[in-house]
N, C-alpha and C positions, 0 to 999 in steps of 0.2 A: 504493500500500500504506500507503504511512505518513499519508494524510488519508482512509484509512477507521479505522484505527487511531487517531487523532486525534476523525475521531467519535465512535465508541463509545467512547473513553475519557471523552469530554467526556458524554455521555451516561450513564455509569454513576455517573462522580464526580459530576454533578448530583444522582442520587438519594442517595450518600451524602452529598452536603452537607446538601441539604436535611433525610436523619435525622439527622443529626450535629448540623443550626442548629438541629433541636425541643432536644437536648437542652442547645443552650448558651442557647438562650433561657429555659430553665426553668434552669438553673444556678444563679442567685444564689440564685432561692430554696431551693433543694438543699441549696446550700452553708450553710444557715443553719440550715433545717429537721435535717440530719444533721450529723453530731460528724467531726475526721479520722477519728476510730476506725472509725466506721461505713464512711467511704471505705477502711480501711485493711482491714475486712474482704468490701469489694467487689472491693479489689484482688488478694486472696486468691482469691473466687470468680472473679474473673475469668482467674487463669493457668488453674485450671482448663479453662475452658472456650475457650482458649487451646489446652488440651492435648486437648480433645474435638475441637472445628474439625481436629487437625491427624489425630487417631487413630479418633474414632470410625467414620470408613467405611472404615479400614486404607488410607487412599492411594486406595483404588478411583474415587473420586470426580475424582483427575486424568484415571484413564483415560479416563473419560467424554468431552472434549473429541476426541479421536481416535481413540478405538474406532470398530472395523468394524460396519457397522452389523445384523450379526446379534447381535452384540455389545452393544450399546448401551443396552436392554433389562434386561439379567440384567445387567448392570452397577450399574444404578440399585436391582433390586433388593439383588445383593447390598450396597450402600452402608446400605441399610434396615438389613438383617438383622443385616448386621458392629454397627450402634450399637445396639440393641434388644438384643443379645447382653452385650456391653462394656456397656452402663447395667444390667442385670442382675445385673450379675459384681459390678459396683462397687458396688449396691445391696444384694447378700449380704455380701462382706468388709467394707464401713463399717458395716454392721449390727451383724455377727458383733465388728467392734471396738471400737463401741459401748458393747456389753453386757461388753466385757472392761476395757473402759478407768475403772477404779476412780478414776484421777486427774480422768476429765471433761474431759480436752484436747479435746475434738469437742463440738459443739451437739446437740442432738438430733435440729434436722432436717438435720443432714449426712450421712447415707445419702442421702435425698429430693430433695435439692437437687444433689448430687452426681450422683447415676443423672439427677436430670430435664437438668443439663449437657451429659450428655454423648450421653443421644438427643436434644434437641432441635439443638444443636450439628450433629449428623449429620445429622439433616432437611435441616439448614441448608444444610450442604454440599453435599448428594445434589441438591437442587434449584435452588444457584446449578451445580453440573457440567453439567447435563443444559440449563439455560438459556445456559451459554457454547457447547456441542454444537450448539446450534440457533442459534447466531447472534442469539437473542431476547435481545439488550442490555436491551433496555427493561423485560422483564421483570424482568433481575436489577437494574437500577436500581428498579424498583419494590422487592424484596427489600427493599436496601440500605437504603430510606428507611424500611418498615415493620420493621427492626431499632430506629435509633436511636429513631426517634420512637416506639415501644408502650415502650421502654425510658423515659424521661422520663416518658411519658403514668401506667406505672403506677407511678411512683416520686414519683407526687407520691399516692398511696393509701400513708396510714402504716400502715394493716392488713398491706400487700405487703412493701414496705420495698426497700433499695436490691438486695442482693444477686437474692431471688424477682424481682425485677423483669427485673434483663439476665439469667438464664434463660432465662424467660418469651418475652421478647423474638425468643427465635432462634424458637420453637414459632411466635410468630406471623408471624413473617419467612416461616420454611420455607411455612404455609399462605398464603400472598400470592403463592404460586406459579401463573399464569393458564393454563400448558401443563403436561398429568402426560405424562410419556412414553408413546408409542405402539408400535406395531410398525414397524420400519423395514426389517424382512425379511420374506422370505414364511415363512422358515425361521428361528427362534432356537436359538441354541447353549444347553448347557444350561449352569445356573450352573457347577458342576463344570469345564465344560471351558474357561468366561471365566475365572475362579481360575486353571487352571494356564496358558493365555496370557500373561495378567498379573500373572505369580507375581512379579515383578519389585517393583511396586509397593508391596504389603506386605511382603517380605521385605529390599527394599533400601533402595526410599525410604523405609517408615518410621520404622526403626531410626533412622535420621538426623535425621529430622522430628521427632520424639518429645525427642531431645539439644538440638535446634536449639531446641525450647519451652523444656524445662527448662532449657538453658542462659538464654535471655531472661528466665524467671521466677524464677531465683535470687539476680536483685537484690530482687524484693520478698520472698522468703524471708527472704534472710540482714536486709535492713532491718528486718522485721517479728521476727525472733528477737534482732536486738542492737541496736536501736533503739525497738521497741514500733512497736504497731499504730496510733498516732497521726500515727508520723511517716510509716510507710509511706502512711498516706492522704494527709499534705501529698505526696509523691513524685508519688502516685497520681493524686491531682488535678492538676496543676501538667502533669503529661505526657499528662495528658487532653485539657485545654485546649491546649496547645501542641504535643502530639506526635500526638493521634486523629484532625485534620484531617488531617494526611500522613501517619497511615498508612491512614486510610481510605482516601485517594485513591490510597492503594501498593496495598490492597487491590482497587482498583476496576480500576489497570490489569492488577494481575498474570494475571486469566484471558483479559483480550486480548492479554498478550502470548505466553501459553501457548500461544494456539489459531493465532495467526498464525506461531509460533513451528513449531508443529505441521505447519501447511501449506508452511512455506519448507525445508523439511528438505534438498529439494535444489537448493536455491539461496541459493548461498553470500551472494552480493549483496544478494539480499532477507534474509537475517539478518543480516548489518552493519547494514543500515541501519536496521532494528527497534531493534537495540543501541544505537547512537551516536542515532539520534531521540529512544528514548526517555529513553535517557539523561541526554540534555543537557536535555530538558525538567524531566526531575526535580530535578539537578542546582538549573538557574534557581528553581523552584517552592520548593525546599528552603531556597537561600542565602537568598531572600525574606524567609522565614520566622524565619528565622536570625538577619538583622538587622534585621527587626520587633521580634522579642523583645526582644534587645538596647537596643533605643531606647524601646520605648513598653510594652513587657511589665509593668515593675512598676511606674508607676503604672493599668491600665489593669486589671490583675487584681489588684490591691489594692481599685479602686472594684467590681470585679465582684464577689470572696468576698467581702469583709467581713475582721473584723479577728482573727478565728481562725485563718485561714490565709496560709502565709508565702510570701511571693513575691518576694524582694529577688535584683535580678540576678544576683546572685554564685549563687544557687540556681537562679532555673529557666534560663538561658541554655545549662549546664551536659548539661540535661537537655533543650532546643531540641534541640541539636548531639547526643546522641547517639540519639535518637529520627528528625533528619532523614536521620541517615548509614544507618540502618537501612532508611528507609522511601525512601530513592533506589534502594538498590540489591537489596534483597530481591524487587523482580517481577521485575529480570532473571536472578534465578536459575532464573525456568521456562523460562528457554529450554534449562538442562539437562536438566530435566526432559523438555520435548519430544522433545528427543535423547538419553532413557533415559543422561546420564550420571549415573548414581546413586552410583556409586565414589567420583568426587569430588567429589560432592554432601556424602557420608558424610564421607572426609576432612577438609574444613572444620570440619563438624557437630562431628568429635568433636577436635577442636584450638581451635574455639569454647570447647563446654564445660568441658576442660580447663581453658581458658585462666581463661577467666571464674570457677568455681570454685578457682583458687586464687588469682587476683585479690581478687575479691572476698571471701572468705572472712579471707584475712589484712587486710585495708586495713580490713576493719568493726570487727576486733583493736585498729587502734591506732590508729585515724584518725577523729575527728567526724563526723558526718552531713555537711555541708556540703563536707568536704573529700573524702568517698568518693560523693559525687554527683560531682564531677570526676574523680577515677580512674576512676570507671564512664564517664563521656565517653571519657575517651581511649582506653580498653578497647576503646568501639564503634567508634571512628574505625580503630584499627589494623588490629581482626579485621576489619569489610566491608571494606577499602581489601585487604586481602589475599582477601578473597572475589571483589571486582571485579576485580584482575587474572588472577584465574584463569577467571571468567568473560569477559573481551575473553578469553584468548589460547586458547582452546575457539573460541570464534567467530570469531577471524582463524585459526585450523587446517580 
């Protein structure tokens, strides 16, 4: 079990590295050609669509992985229909607020860019679900790699610009897709009746999923509201470079360990040992990382930006450590998922958010930039380290 799980991990983290090395290899000149600001309002578009990934197919798109396969089908559709509805929605109220907003807090194409977020987002989703379903690793490693690299490729077009660009990026991810779902029944259930199946999903997991983003993006919030949009982009970047390798590759594992997660459901053995494998590999992969930074980080991405952007230990190591505590332990939270524990998925979610909101909220009050980049470290250290033990002791029950 755990060296097929080893290949298809290695196998998918291949294609996000490789999108992810397009866009560090175009980087320097990124970093020159765009202002922080301009990272600072990528980092902006990006919680967005952060928050479309996690909402626009309502959860549905976990089902996918373990739906019955009359099921399977009308799952995929409805994952379409849920985002094409929600980018809709979004693209009436930012409109409608648009036209109300006298001050001009909004751009103009924020209706556009906002609705194109959150259906492409969904695409996104709906077609790595249906490719972890089928066991077609390969495919979603191809995904992975045609996300980062159209994302660099069209960001070096100053007509596009950075934010239009990782949009973009998921629309052409989602169509890099080489399998569209088929019929896997002779008979399919009807949408209506996969919705009340897995009413669970939307009703449980996403309330939770929804907190668990907004809580993650209320550091570039409160940073970008009591700090300014320059520095949220030095943030933004810095945890790009140091923190989008793992979490890509958190990203990479989390739908193998969903789906093997799915199939171990009754056996207990083979879910320890998915836990503590993968665990420990993340764990290694993370500490790596951790004292890489530490040692060679800031001369190494001072010669890579350039001399606009600030990268002195005391700042990004800060932001190393709570980016790697994130991206260790966030794929084995689908093993709750597999085992519809959605209760205490929820619980965490909203003692996260809490927490993080009034953390961060008062520390950006009275504390420098530099110094609420380490409170936010420890923030994250504490809540996953509290998420992790609630995850073993689910899987030693």
């Amino acid at each position: 079990m755990l060296r097929l799980i080893r290949r298809d991990v290695a196998l998918v983290a291949l294609g996000t590295a490789l999108g992810h090395g397009a866009v560090i290899c175009l980087t320097p000149i990124l970093a020159r050609w765009y202002s922080p600001a301009d990272y600072g309002v990528l980092a902006l578009i990006t919680t967005f669509c952060n928050l479309g990934l996690v909402a626009a197919c309502l959860r549905f798109d976990l089902a996918l992985p373990s739906a019955r396969p009359e099921f399977a089908r009308p799952t995929f559709i409805i994952c379409i229909l849920s985002a094409v509805v929600l980018a809709s929605l979004l693209f009436g109220g930012s409109a409608l607020f648009l036209v109300m907003d006298t001050a001009k807090t909004l751009p103009s194409y924020a209706p556009a860019i906002l609705a194109c977020g959150v259906l492409f987002t969904g695409g996104h989703q709906a077609v790595i679900g249906w490719a972890t379903r089928t066991n077609n690793f390969a495919n979603l490693a191809f995904i992975r790699f045609t996300q980062g690299a159209s994302f660099a490729g069209l960001a070096l077009l100053p007509s596009i610009g950075l934010a239009w660009s990782y949009v973009l990026s998921f629309l052409l991810a989602a169509l890099a897709s080489t399998k569209w779902p088929r019929r896997e029944a002779s008979v399919e259930a009807s949408l209506i009746n996969v919705a009340r199946a897995e009413w669970r999903f939307p009703l449980l997991n996403l309330p939770g999923a929804l907190i668990d983003v907004v809580g993650y993006s209320l550091c570039v919030w409160i940073i970008t509201a009591q700090y300014g949009a320059a520095e949220a982009g030095q943030y933004a970047q810095v945890q790009r470079l140091i923190g989008a390798p793992l979490m890509l590759f958190s990203m990479s594992v989390a739908p193998i360990v969903l789906k093997y997660s799915a199939d171990a459901r009754d056996d207990p053995s083979k879910l320890q040992n998915i836990f503590s494998g993968v665990l420990r590999f993340l764990v290694l992969l993370g500490g790596l990382a951790v004292i890489f930074t530490a040692a060679l980080g800031e001369p190494l991405l001072g010669w890579f930006l350039g001399n606009q952007w600030r990268v002195d230990t005391t700042f990004i190591v800060p932001i190393a450590v709570a980016v790697t505590v994130r991206a260790c332990i966030s794929p084995l939270s689908n093993i709750l998922i597999a085992h519809r524990r959605f209760s205490l998925i929820l619980r965490w979610q909203m003692g996260y958010f809490l927490s993080a909101l009034i953390v961060f909220t008062a520390s950006s009050q009275y504390l420098d930039f530099a110094t609420f980049v380490v409170v936010y470290a420890m923030h994250e250290a504490i809540q996953y380290g509290i998420y992790l033990a609630m995850i073993r002791r689910t899987v030693r029950s």
